[in-house]
C-alpha positions in Angstrom: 5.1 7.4 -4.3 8.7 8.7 -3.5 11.3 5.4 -3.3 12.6 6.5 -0.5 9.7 4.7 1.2 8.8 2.0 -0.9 10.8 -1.4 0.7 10.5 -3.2 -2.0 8.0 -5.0 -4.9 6.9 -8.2 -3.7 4.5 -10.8 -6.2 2.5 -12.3 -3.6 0.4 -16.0 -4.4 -3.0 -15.5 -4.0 -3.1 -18.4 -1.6 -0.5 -16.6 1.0 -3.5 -14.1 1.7 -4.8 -14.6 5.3 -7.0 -12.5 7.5 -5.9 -12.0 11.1 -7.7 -9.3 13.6 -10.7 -8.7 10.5 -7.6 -7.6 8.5 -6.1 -9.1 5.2 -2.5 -10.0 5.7 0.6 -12.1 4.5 3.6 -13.8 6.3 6.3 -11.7 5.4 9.8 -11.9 6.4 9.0 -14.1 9.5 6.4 -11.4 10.7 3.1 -10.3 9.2 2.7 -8.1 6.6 -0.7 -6.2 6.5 -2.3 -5.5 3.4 -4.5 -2.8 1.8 -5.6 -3.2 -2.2 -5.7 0.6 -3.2 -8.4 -0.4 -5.7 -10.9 -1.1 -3.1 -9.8 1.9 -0.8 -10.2 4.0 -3.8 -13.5 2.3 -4.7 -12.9 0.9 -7.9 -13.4 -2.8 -6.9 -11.1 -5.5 -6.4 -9.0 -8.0 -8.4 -9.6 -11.1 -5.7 -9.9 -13.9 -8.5 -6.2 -12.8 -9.4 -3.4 -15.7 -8.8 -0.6 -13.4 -7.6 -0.8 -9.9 -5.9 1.5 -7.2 -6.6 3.1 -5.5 -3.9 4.5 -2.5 -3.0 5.9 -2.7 0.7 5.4 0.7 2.1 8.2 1.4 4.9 6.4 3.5 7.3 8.8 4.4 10.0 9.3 1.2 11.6 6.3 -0.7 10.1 5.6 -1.9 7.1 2.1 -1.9 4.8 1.4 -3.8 1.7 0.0 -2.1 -1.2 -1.7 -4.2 -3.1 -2.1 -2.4 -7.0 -3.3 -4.0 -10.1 0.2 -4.0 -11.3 3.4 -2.4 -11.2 3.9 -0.6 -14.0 7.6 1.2 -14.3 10.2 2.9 -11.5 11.0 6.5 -12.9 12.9 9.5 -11.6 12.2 12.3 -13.9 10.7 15.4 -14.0 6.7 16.3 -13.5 5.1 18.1 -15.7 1.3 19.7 -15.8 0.1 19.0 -12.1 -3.2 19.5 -11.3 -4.7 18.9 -7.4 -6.7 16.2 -6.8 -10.6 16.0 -5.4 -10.4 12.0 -4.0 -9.8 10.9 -0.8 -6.3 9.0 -1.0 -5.1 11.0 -4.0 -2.9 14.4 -4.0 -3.1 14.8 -7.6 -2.3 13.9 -11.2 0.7 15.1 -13.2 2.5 14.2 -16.8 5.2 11.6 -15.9 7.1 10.0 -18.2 5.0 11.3 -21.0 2.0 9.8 -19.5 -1.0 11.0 -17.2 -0.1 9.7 -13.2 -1.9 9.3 -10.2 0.2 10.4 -7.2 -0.8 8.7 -3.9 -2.0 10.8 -0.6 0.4 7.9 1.6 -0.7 9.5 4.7 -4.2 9.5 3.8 -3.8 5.9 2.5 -2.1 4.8 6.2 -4.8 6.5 8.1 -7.2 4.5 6.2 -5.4 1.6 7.0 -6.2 1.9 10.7 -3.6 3.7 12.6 -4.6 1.5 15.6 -2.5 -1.5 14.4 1.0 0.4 16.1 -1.5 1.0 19.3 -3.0 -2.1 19.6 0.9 -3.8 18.5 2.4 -2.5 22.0 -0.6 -3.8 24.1 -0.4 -7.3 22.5 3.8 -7.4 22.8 3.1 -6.5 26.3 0.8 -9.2 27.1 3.2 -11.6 26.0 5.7 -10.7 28.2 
């Protein structure tokens, strides 16, 4: 995913992990953080019994969505090599990076499945507070 968007990479205890509207979320930064394990969304299962999470805190404009991956391997700027398209929902593609076969990340894909209505459904529940 480009670092331009990613906020930063967060290990988050296990025990942090709270559900709030049906959704799986964090306090973060005095605010909630809503979070979306790309294992599951990509259907290869999910790493719940794990005692951390690792987190990549996806600025989207002015919100921000938790990534949760397996782990975070390295943070590389180089070039790409070999790219080939990709067939799964949530991925663009595949290329050599680094000297090694990468998965590159549809983002808006991944938001969408995320539930766009969180921004919607944010400005109704700010306004009801007022």
């Amino acid at each position: 995913m480009p670092l331009t968007q990613v906020a930063r990479l967060e290990k988050i205890p296990a025990e942090a992990v709270e559900r709030a509207g049906g959704r799986v979320v964090v306090q973060y930064r005095n605010g909630m953080l809503p979070l979306l394990s790309l294992a599951e969304m990509l259907g290869a299962g999910s790493s719940a019994d794990a005692e951390s999470l690792s987190v990549i805190v996806y600025r989207n404009g002015s919100s921000d969505l938790g990534l949760v991956v397996d782990e975070i391997t390295d943070i590389v700027v180089e070039p790409v090599t070999s790219p080939r398209a990709g067939d799964r929902p949530g991925l663009l593609g595949s290329a050599v990076v680094g000297g090694a076969v990468t998965d590159f990340l549809d983002l808006e894909a991944v938001v969408q499945w995320a539930g766009p209505a969180w921004s919607a459904s944010l400005e109704r529940l700010e306004a009801a507070l007022v």
